[in-house]
C-alpha positions as CSV (number, residue, x, y, z in Angstrom):
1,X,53.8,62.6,63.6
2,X,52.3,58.9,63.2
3,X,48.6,58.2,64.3
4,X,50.2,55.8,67.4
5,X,52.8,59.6,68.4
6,X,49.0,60.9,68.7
7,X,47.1,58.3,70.2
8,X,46.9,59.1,74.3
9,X,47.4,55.8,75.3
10,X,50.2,54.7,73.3
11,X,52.2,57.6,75.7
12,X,50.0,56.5,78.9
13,X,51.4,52.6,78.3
14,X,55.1,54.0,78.1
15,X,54.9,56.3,81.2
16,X,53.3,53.7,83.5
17,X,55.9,51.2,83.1
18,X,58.4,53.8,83.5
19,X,56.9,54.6,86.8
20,X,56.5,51.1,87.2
21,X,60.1,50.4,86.7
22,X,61.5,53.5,88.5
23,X,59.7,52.4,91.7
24,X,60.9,49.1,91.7
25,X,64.4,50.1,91.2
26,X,64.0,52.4,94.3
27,X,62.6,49.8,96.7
28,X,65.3,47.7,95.4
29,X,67.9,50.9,97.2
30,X,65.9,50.7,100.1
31,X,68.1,47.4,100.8
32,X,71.6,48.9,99.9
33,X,71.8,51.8,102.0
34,X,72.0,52.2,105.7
35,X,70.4,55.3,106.3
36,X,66.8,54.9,107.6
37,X,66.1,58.8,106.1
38,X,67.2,57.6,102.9
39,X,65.4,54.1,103.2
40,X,62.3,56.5,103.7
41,X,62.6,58.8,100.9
42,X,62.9,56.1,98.4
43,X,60.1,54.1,100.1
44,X,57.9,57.1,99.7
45,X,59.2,57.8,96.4
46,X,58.0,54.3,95.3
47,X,54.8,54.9,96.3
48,X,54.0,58.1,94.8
49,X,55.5,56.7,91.6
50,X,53.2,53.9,92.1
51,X,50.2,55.9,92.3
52,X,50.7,57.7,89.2
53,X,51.5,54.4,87.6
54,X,47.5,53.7,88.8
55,X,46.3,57.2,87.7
56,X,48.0,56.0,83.9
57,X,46.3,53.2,84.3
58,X,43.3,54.0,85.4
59,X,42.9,57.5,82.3
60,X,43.5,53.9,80.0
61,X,40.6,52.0,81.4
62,X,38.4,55.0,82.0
63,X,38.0,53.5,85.4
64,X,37.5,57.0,86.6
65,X,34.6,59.6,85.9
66,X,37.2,62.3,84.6
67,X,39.0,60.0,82.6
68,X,35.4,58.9,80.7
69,X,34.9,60.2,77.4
């Protein structure tokens, strides 16, 4: 494995804007379906997506007292 395969925030980076694309594509589906359940469940999905795209974030910043080295 190459020194960026082990560095933590190299994966970090990828996985929040996967999360970050995942819950945009969702809240775009919100608009093309009908069914308010549906509308619901991806609106929630978004958001829990969303919030781990801040807890990425946040391990990459340190912002948090767990994520401090």
């Amino acid at each position: 494995m190459s020194k960026a395969d082990r560095d933590p925030t190299h994966h970090t980076r990828q996985q929040a804007e996967r999360f970050r694309q995942s819950a945009s594509h969702l809240r775009e589906d919100v608009a093309k379906v009908d069914d308010p359940r549906a509308q619901a469940l991806f609106e929630a999905a978004a958001e829990v997506l969303l919030g781990l795209e801040k807890a990425f974030r946040d391990y990459e910043a340190g912002k948090e007292r767990a994520w401090r080295r």
